[in-house]
C-alpha positions in Angstrom: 0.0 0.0 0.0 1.2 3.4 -0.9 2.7 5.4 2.2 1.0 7.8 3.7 3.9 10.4 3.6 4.0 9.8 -0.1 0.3 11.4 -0.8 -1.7 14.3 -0.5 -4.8 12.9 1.1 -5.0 14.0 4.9 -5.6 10.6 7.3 -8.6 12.1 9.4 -8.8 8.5 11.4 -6.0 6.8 13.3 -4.9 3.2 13.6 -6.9 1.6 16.9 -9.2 4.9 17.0 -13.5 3.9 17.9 -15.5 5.3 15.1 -18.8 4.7 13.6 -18.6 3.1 10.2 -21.5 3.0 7.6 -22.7 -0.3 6.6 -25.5 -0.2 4.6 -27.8 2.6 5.9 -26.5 2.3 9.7 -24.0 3.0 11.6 -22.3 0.6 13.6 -19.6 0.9 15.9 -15.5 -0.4 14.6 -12.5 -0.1 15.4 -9.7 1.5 12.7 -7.0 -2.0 12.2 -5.3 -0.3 9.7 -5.1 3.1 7.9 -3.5 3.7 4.6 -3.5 6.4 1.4 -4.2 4.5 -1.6 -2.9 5.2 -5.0 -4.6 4.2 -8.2 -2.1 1.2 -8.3 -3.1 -0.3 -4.8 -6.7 -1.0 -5.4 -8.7 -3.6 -8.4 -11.2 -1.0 -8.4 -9.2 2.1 -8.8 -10.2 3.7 -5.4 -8.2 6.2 -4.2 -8.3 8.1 -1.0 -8.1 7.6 2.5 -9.2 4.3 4.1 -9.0 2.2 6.7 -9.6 -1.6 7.8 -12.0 -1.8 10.5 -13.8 -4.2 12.9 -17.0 -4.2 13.8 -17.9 -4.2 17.3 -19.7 -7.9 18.1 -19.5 -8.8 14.9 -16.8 -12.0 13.5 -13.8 -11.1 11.8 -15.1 -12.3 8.5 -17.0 -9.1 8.5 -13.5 -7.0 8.4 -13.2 -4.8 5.7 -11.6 -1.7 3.8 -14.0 1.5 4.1 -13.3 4.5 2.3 -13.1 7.4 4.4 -17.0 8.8 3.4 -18.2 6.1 5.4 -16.6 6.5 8.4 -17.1 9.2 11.0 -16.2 10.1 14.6 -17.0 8.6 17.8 -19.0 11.5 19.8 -22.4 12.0 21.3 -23.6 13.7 18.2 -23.2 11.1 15.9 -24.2 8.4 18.8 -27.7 10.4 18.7 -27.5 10.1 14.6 -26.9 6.6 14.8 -29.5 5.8 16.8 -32.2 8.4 15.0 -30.9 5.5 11.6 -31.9 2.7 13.7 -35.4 4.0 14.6 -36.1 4.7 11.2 -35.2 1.9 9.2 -36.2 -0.3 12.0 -39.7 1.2 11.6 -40.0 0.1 7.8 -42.0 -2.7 7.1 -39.5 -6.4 6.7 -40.4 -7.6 3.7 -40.1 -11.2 3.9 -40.0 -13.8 1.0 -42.0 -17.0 0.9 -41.5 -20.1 -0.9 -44.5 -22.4 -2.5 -47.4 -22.5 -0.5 -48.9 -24.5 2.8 -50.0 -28.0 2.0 -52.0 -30.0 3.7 -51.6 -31.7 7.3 -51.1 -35.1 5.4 -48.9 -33.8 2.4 -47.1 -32.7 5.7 -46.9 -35.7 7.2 -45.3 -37.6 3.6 -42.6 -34.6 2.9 -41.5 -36.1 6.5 -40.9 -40.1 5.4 -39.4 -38.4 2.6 -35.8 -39.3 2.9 -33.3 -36.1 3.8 -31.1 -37.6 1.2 -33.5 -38.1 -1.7 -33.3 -36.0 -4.6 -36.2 -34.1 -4.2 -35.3 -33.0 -0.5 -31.5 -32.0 -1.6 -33.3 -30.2 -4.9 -36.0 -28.1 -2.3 -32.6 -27.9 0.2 -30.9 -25.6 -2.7 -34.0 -23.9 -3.9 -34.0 -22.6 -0.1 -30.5 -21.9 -0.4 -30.0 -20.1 -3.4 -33.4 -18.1 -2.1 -31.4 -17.0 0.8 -28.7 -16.1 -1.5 -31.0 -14.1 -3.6 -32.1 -12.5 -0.5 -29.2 -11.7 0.8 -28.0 -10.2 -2.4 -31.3 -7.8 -3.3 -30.9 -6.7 0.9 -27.5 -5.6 0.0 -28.4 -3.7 -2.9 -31.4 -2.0 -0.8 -28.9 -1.6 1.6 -27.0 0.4 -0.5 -29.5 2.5 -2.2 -31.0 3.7 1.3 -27.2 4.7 2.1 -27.0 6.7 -1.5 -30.2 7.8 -0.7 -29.2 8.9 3.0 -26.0 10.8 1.6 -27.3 12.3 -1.4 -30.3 14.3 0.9 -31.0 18.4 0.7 -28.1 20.1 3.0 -29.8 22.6 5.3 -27.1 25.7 5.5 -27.6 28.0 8.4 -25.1 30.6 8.4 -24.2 32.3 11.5 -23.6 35.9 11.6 -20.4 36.9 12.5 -21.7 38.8 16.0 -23.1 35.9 17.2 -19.7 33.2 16.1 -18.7 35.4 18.5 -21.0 34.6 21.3 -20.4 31.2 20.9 -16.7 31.6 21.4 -17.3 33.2 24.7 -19.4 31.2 25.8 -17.5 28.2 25.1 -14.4 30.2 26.8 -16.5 30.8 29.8 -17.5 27.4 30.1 -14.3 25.2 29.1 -11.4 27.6 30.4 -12.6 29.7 33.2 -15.2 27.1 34.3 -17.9 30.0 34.6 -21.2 28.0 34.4 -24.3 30.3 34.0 -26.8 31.1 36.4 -29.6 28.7 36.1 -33.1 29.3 35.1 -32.1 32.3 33.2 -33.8 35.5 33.6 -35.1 35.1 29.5 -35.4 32.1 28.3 -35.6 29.8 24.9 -39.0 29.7 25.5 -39.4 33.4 26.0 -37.3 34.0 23.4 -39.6 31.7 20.9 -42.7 33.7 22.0 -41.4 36.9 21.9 -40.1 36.2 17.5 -43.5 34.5 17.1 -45.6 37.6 18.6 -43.5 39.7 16.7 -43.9 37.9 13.2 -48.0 37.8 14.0 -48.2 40.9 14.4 -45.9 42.1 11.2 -48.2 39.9 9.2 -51.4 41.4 10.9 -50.2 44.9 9.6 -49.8 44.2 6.6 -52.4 41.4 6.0 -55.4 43.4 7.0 -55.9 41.2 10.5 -56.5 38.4 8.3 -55.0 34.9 9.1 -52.3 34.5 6.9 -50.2 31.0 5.6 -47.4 32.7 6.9 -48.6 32.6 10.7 -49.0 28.7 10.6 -45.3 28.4 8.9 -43.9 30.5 11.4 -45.6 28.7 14.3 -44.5 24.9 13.1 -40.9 26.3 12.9 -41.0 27.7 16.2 -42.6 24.5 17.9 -40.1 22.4 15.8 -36.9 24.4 16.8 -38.4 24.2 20.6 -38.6 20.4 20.6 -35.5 20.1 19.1 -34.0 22.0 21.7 -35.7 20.3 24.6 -34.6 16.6 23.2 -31.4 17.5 22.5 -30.0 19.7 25.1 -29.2 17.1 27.4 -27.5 14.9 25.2 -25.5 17.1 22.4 -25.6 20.9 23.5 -24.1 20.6 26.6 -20.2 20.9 27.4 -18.5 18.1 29.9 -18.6 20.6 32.5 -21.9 21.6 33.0 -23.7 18.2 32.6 -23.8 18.3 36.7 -25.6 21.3 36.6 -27.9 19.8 34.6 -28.3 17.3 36.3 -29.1 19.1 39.5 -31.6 21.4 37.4 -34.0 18.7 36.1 -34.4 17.4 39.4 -35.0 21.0 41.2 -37.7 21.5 38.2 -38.8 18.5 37.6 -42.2 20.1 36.2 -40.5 22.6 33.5 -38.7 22.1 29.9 -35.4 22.2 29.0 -36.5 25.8 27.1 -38.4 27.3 30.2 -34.6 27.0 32.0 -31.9 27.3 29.7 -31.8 30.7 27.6 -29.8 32.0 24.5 -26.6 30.8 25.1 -27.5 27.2 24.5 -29.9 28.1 21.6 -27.2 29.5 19.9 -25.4 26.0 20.3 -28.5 24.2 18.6 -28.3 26.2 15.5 -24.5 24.9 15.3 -26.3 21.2 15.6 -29.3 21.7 13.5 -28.1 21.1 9.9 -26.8 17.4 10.8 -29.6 16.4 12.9 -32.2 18.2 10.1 -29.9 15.2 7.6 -32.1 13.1 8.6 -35.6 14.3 8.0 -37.2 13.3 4.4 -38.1 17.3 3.0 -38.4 17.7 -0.4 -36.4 20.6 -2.0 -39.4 23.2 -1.4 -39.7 22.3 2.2 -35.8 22.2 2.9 -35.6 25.9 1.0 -38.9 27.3 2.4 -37.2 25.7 6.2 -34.0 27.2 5.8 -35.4 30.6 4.5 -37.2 30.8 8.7 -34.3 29.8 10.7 -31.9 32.0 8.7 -34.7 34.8 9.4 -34.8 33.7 13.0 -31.5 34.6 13.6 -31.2 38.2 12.1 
């Protein structure tokens, strides 16, 4: 294999690093065996690139294999939390499931079972089953790999950050990380506040100019609202918080046990989700039109 000093393809993974590796649609966790830089000479297939020989965690060795590098991504919460959103939606699609011939009767039953194993006629059915599950195999594989084409190829939600707030997030993640200054918890104006206070404002921008008529507009504005609060309140816990303030939130849900995550926390970890939401937003089915017409609101949102 080519040395990796010898090309100009940046090794992103290291030799015995966790990662998640894409099989199919999924992701599973491996471990990195190898990493190499192939050249066009050190492949059948002419791949070139990054990519590394991983195992997959429980599974036998048999199921070792080179990955290029598009398939493999870090080991972190956020992509823990986008492995398991895969699971729960492929595992909700319907298993389509392949029968062969149909039911006979209790006595036909009964004769298929004098039927010697070694007759030709049970070694004939024997392959017919066998080349089925081959079959089967084969066209899950193919699925497989259409849902993962499918998976990459989705709309990209892009929400730019102005450059004011980049630098909020900076301090805040100064405050937190280096001079360990946790904020002061519920916060005076919160996410929740903070939701209300856009919505009442976009209601009554649309009143003005709508002659107090109910407008389209109001119901778009109110689904992206409620969709960037649930977001928030599923997610904080597990992705938008740094290592040192997950004590604090511990101690917060149980001191307000009957409040949401956005009736506590406030601007600073809103900020954070916006950061978040294009990768967890991957994994939503929108057409182009939605995607655009979603996009359009949570840039808005942040002016």
């Amino acid at each position: 294999m080519a040395d990796t000093e010898t090309t100009d393809h940046k090794l992103n993974f290291e030799q015995n690093e966790l990662v998640l590796c894409f099989h199919g649609p999924l992701l599973y966790e491996a471990k990195i065996l190898k990493a190499e830089n192939w050249g066009p000479e050190d492949s059948e297939s002419g791949d070139t690139g990054p990519h590394y020989y991983v195992h997959y965690k429980g599974w036998k060795k048999t199921w070792d294999e080179w990955v290029p590098e598009e398939r493999v991504v870090k080991h972190n919460e956020a992509n823990l939390m986008r492995q398991k959103q895969l699971k729960d939606t492929y595992s909700n699609k319907k298993k389509k499931t392949v029968r062969i011939g149909n039911k006979g009767s209790i006595e036909d039953q009964e004769k298929s079972n004098d039927v010697s194993e070694s007759s030709p006629s049970h070694q004939g059915e024997d392959q017919l089953q066998k080349e089925n599950h081959e079959r089967g195999k084969k066209r899950k594989k193919i699925n497989d790999d259409e849902e993962e084409e499918e998976f990459m190829n989705r709309l990209e939600i892009k929400i730019p950050l102005p450059e004011s707030l980049k630098v909020k997030l900076i301090d805040d993640w100064e405050n937190v990380t280096r001079n360990n200054a946790l904020l002061k918890l519920p916060r005076k104006y919160t996410v929740a506040d903070i939701l209300n206070e856009y919505l009442e404002f976009k209601h009554n921008l649309i009143a003005s100019t709508a002659n107090n008529q109910k407008s389209d507009k109001d119901d778009i504005h109110s689904e992206v609202v409620q969709g960037i609060k649930i977001y928030f309140d599923k997610t904080l816990g597990n992705i938008l918080l740094y290592a040192d303030e997950r004590q604090q939130y511990v101690n917060i849900r149980k001191q307000f046990l009957d409040k949401e995550n956005s009736e506590i926390y406030g601007a600073e970890h809103l900020l954070r989700l916006f950061v978040e939401l294009p990768r967890l937003l991957a994994h939503t089915t929108m057409d182009q039109a939605a995607t655009e017409t979603l996009e359009e609101h949570l840039i808005d949102f942040l002016k």
